[in-house]
N, C-alpha and C positions, 0 to 999 in steps of 0.2 A: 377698652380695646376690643373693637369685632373683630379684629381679623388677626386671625391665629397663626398663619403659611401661606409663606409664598409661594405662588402657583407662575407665575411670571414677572419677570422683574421689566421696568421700564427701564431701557438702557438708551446711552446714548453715544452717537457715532464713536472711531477711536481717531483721538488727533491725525490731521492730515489726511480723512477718507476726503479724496474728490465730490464735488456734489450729485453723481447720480448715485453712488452708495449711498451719502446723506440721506435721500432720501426714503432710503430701507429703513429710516430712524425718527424722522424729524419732518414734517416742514412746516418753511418758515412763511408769514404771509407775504405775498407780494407788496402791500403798503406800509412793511416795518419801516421804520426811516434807522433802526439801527437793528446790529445784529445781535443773534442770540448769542451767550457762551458759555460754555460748560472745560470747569478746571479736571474732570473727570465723568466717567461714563454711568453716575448715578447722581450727580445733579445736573441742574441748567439754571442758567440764570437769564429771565426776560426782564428787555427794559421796557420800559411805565410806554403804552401804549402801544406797546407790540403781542402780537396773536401767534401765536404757534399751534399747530394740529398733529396730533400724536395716531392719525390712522393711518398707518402705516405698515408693510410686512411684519416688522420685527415687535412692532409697541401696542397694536389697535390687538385685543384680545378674541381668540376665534370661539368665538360662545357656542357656534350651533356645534361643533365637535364635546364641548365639556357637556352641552346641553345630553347629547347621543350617548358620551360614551362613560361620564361619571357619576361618581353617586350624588353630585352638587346639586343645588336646585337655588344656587344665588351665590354669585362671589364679591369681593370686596374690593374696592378701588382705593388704595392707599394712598396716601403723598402729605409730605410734611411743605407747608408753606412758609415761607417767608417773607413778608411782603403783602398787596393787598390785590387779590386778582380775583378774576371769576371762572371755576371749572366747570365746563359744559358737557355731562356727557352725553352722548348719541349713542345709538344701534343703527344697525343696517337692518332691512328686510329681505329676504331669500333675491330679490332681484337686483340688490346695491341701493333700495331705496334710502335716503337717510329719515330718522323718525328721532325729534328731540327727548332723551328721558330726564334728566334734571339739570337743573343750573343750579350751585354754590358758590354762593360770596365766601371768599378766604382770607384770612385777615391773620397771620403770625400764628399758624396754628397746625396740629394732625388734620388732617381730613380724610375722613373714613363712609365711604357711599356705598351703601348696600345696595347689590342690583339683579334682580330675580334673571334666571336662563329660562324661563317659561316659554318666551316668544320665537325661541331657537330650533324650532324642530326640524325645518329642512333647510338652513342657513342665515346668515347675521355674523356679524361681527361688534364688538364694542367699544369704543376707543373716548377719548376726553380731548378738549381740547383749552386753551391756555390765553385767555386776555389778562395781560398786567395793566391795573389801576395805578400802580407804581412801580418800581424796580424789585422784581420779582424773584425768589431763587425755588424752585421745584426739586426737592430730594429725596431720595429712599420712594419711587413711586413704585407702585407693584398690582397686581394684581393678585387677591389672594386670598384663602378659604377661610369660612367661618369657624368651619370645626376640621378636628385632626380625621384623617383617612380610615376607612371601619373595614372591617373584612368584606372582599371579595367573591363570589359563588364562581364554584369549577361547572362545569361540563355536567359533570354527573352530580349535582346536587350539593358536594362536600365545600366546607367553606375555609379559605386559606388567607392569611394575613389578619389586620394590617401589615403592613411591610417600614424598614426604615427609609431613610432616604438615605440612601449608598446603592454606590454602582459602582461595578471592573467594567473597564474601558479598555476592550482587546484592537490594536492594528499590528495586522500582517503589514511585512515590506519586503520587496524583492528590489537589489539595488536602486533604493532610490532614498540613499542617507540622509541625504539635506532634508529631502521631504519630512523623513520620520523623525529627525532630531526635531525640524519645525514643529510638529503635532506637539510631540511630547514638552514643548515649552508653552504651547498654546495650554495645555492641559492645567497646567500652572500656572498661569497670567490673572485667574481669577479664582483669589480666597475662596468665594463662596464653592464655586467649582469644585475647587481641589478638596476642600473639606467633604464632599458627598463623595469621590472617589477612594476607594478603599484597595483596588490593585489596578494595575497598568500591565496588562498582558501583548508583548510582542514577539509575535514570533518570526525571527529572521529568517528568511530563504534565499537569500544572493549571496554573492560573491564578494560586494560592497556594503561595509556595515557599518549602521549607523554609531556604535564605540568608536569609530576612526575619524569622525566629524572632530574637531578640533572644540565645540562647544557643546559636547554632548555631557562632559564630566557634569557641566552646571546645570543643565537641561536634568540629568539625572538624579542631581543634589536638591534639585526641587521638588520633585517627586520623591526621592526619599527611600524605603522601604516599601513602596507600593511597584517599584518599576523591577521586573520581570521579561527576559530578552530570554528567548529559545531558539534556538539555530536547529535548523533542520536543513533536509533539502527541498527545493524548488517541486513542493506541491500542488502549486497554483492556488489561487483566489480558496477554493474549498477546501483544501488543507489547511492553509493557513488561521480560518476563523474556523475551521472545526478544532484545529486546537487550540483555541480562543475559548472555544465553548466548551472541549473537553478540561482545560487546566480552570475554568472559572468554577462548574459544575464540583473536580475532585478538590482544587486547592485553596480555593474561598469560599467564606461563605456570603457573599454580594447577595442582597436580592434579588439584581437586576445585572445584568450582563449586556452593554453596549460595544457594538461593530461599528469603529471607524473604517475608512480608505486611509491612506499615509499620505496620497498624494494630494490632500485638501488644505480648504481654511477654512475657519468654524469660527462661528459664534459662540463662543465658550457657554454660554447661557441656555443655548438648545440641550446642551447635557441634560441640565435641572429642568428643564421644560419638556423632557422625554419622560425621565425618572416621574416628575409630578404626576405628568398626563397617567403613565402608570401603576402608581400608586393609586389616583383616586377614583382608580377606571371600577364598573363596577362589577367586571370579571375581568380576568385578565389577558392583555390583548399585546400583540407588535407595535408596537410605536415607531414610524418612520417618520426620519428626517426628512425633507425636501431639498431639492439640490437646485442651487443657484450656480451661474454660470460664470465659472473662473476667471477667463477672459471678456466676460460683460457685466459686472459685479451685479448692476443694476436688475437684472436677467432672472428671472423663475425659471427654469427652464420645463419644468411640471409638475403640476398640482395632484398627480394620481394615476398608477399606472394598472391596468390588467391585461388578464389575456383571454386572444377572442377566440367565443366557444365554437367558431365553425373551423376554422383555421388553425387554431392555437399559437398564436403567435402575439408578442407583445402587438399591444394599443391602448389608446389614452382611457381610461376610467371614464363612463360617462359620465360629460361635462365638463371633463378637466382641460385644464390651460395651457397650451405648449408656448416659451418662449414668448412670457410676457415679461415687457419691460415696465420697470414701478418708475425707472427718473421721466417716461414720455405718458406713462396712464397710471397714473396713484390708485392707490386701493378706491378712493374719492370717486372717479373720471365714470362717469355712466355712458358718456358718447356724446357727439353733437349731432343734437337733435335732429340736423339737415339728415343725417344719416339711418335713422330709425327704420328704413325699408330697408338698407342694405345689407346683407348678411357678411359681406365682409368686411364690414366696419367693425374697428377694432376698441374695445373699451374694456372695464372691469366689473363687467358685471357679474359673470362666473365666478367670479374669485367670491364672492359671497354666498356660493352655494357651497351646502358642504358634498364632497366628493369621496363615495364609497370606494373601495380599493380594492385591489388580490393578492396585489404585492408591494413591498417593496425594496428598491436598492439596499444593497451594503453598503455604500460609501457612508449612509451612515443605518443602523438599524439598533432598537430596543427589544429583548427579552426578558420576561419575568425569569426568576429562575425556575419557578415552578412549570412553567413551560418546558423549558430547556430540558429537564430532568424526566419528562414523560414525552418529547417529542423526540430524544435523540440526536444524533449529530447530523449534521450534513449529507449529503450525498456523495461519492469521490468523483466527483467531475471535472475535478483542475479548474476552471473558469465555466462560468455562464452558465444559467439556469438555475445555479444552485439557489441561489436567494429565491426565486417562483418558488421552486420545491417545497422549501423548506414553508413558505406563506400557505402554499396551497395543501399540506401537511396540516400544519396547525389551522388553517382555515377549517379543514375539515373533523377536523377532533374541535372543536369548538372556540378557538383561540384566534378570532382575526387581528388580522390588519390594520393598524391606523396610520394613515400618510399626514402626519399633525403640522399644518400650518404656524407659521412663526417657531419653526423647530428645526434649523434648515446648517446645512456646509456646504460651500462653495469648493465646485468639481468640475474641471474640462468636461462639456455638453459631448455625448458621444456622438454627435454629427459632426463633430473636430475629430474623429480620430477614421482611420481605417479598418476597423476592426468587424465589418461585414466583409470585408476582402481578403486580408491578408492573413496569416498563422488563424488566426482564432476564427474564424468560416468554421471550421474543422466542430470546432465547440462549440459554435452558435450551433449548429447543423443535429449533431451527435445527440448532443444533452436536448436539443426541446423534443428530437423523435425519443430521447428516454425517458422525459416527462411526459409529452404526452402518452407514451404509453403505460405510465402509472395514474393519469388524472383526467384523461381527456375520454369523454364519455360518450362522445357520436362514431360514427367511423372514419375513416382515414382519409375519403376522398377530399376536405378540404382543404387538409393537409398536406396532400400532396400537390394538389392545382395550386399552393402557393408557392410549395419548392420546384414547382416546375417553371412558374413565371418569372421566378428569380434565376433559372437555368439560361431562360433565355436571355435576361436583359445579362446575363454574363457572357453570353456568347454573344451579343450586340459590342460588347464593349470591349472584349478580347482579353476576358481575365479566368484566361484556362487556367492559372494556377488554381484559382480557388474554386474551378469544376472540380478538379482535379482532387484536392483533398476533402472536396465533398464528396466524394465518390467512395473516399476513406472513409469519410464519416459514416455513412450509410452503410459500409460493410460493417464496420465492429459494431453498427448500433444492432443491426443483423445477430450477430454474433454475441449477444446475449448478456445477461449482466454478469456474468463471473469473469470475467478478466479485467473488471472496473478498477479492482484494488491493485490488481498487479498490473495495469498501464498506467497508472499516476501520475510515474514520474517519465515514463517514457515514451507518452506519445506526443508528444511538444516535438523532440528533437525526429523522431520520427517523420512527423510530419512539416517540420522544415525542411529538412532533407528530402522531400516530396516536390515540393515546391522549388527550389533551386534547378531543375529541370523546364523550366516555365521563364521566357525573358520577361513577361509581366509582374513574376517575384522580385527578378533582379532593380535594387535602386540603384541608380551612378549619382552621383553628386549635382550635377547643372543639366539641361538640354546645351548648355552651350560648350557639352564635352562633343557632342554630334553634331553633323553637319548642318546648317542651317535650316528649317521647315520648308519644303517645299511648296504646299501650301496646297487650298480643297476646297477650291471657287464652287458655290452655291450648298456648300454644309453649313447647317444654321446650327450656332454656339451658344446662341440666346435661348433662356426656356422660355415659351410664352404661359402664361397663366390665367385663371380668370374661371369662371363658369363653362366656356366652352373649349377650354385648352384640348381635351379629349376630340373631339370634332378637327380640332385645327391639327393636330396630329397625327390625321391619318393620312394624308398624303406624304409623312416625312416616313412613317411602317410602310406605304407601301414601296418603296423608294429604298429603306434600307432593306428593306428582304430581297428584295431583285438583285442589290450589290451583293448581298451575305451569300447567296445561290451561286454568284460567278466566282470561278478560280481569282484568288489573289492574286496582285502584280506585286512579287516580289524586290522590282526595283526599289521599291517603296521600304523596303529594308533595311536599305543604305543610310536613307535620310526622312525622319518621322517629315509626315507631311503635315501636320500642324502640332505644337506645343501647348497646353491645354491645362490650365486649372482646376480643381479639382473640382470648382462648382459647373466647370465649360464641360466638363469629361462625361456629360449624360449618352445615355444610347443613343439619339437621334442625332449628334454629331460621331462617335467612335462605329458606327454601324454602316457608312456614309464611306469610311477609309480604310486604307491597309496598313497605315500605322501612324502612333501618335504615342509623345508623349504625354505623361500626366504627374502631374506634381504630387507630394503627399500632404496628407490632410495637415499633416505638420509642416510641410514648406522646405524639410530639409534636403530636397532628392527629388526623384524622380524615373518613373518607371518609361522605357521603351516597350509598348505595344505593338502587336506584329500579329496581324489577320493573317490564321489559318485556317481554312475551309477543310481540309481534312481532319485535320486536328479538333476542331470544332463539332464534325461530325462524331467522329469515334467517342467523344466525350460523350456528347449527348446520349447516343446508344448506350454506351457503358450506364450512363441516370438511368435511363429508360426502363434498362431491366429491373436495376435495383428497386424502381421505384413499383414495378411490378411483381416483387419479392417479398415489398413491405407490403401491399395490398392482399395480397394471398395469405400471407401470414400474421395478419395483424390482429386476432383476438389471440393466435397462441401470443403472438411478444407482449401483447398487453398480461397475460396469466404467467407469463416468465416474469417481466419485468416488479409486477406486482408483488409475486412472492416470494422474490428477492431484496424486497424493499428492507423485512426487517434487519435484514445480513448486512447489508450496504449503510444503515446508519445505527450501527450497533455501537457501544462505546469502547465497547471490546475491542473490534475488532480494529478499530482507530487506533487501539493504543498499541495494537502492535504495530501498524505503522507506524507510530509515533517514536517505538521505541528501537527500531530499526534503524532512526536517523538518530538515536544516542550515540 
């Protein structure tokens, strides 16, 4: 036997995935004359003259990451045969190129392929693929290490682990039971899974709890002893997984500590494919999930996030992939050739590069625990930013980031949600001026020419609410780190109640509670795109700033003059009129907009200063913010938070 550990299992679809999931798993050749079948998600059975190809998200193995980030230097292709076939495997080269490495005749037997990561250095992937000479059955395939996992090197020289395989698996939930009773049965669905898991830490913050689901007793009875629910109140996203990380740190001993969202689906096998990555890393590192896209199963939605050093603001990791789909361009797809000049031709050839990072989400995230224990807890931010923080923390004590490929849960794409506009502005806004001023190392002016562009297309689009609690945000960020702990729990309701002053907060249920659109002959509702979209858009700026300068026609108040989409709702139509409706990103409602040229002003001044508050004082708030860093993720001081909601 070469192969010691599984490091990836070959899985396959779960009955009844539609075929652009399928192919996260599988595909089949187009000249099969029959189909493949698998009675469960660890074998397959091919009939006698059918091809299957296993490079795929979830199956084709990411070598140039093990190549980077482990102490491996060759891992093992597992699969027990049945039947008489030929396994072909390949690599990719950094560009998607394919390059044949061996073919094996299989004939009723183990098969075990030894395959060097040598050729992995700045991307590749390795995958097998599947001709039946006969009716064929493929089970127990895996990818997987020759030798067990050897101690680690910290930071500073000292060396920690091997580690075992076990993980505490913490999600927060704020009413959203179904969601969390789902998790917590996914978590169970698969032996191998559950056996690595050693606690299930949840800590409840709503009003709606997942004990009152009607199937959570069994959902509970399958985790056993490891399931852990702590009610607290509504701390936001960084309360909740800081005591995730406070209760794993004092009440287990896990060696690894995994951040789910509640509101996902997962591939139970990214657990183990986190933990591995972990273990055989050869210091120890964050292990991020990749999130595929809820509503488009088929959907990457990115491959690698960071943040930009002029601005500080998220953007994609160079070279990573937004919103690619694997059922229209398989990991395979290089592009058609006619295309090879075009820059916006669309293929997968990126996806073979490996993709350095800064951060990543919590919907899902991995910590060593030796991390966890010399980096501290979170930051008290109630939502957003905190997960940067916390990466770009351990990034710089010497702990990075890995965004690991084929390691992924499916999550609503946040261009599905409103959450640049509405309540959490407030927290987008707040928390990145209090990181950047613990990590951003230039000065402020590009950070502010960004919050200022964003000023404007809000005052295009008439979403004074969310000036409006930007304008909050900017004063307490002002207002220094000591009231971090003691606003926690109370600037949510604070700043709703800001916002209810603003018809652009307020949702009604239909446009067709109001009188019919009156309508806004020559406002163009289409975006146009392409290379010179910028060019084509300058006569629609100059056009809507001539209208934003003239007093509103409040007639226009009565009755929205067009009903709008949320993809139709850009600036160069809402800039153009004096009111409109706009649907939400979720479909359920709808906001009545209402151009106010006074109101639009006074806001603006009101940023203006603030923003010339931050620029005058922005090496004192960076030397505030800074050395209050260690106060703010103390475990301490957490826990008397924590213990206040006893």
């Amino acid at each position: 036997m070469k192969a010691v550990d599984v490091l990836q299992r070959v899985l396959l679809p779960r009955k009844g995935e539609p075929h652009d999931v399928r192919m996260l798993y599988l595909i089949e050749a187009e000249q099969n004359k029959e189909r493949l079948t698998w009675p469960d998600r660890t074998q397959v059975t091919v009939p006698a003259g059918a091809e299957v190809s296993f490079q795929t998200y979830f199956n084709a193995f990411p070598a140039a990451y093990w190549r980077r980030w482990s102490q491996l230097e060759q891992v093992i292709l597992s699969l027990d045969v049945q039947g008489e076939a030929t396994i072909s495997v390949y690599r990719s080269k950094v560009d998607g190129t394919r390059v044949s490495v061996v073919n094996v005749d299989a004939s009723n037997e183990l098969v075990e392929i030894p395959l060097s990561l040598k050729n992995f250095e700045d991307g590749g992937w390795l995958w097998f693929d599947v001709t039946a000479e006969s009716l064929t059955t493929i089970a127990n395939a895996g990818w997987c290490s020759p030798v067990e996992p050897g101690p680690q090197a910290m930071p500073d020289g000292t060396e920690v682990g091997p580690f075992e395989k076990k993980v505490a698996v913490g999600i927060p939930t704020f009413n959203r039971p179904r969601d969390a009773v789902n998790a917590l049965h996914a978590l169970a669905e698969d032996p191998q899974v559950l056996e690595a898991i050693t606690d299930v830490l949840m800590p409840d913050q709503g009003n709606q709890h997942p004990a009152d689901e009607p199937d959570f007793a069994e959902a509970a009875s399958n985790l056993g002893e490891r399931l852990a629910i702590f009610p607290q109140g509504n701390l936001g996203g960084s309360g909740g997984y800081s005591r995730i990380m406070y209760e794993a740190v004092t009440s287990t001993d896990a060696p690894f500590i995994l951040y789910m969202d509640d509101d996902i689906a997962i591939e139970p096998d990214s657990i183990l494919r986190a933990v591995q990555a972990a273990r055989y890393a050869k210091s120890p590192i964050l292990v991020g999930g990749q999130m595929l896209n809820l509503q488009d199963r088929s959907q990457l939605r990115t491959s690698g996030e960071a943040v930009g050093k002029h601005d500080f603001m998220w953007t994609a990791a160079p070279h990573a992939v937004y919103d690619h789909d694997f059922a229209k361009y398989p990991l395979g797809y290089l592009g058609d050739p006619r295309d090879a000049k075009n820059p916006d031709a669309i293929n997968s050839r990126n996806l073979h590069r490996r993709i350095d990072v800064d951060y990543n989400g919590w919907w899902m995230n991995l910590f060593p625990r030796v991390v966890a224990e010399k980096m501290g807890q979170p930051l008290p931010l109630f939502i957003k930013w905190d997960d940067t923080e916390y990466a770009l923390r351990a990034q710089r004590a010497g702990f990075p980031t890995v965004t690991w490929p084929g390691a992924a849960i499916w999550h609503m794409a946040w261009a599905d949600k409103d959450d640049a506009i509405d309540w959490q502005a407030y927290f987008h806004l707040r928390n990145r001026l209090i990181v950047a001023a613990m990590y951003h190392d230039g000065d402020v002016d590009g950070i502010l020419k960004s919050m200022m562009k964003s000023t404007y297309k809000h005052i295009m689009c008439m979403e004074y609410s969310t000036m409006a609690i930007q304008i909050e945000a900017i004063k307490d960020f002002l207002a220094g780190p000591d009231q971090l702990f003691d606003v926690l729990e109370s600037s949510l309701p604070r700043i709703q109640k800001v916002r209810q002053n603003y018809s652009d907060a307020v949702i009604i249920d239909s446009a067709s509670e109001l009188p019919a659109a009156t309508g806004a002959p020559g406002v163009p509702t289409r975006n146009i795109g392409g290379r010179l979209a910028k060019i084509k858009k300058l006569p629609w700026a100059a056009k809507s700033l001539k209208h934003l300068l003239q007093k509103e026609d409040r007639a226009h108040w009565e009755a929205p003059q067009l009903n709008l989409t949320p993809d139709e709702a850009r600036w160069f139509a809402l800039s153009r009129v004096d009111s409109a409706t706009v649907s939400t990103a979720g479909g359920t409602g709808v906001a009545f907009r209402k151009r106010d040229r006074d109101l639009a002003k006074d806001l603006l001044n009101q940023t203006r200063d603030l923003h010339k508050q931050i620029k005058e004082n922005w090496d004192e708030l960076k030397a505030t913010y800074r050395s209050a860093q260690d106060e703010l993720v103390s475990r301490d001081n957490w826990k008397k938070i924590f213990d206040e909601q006893a």
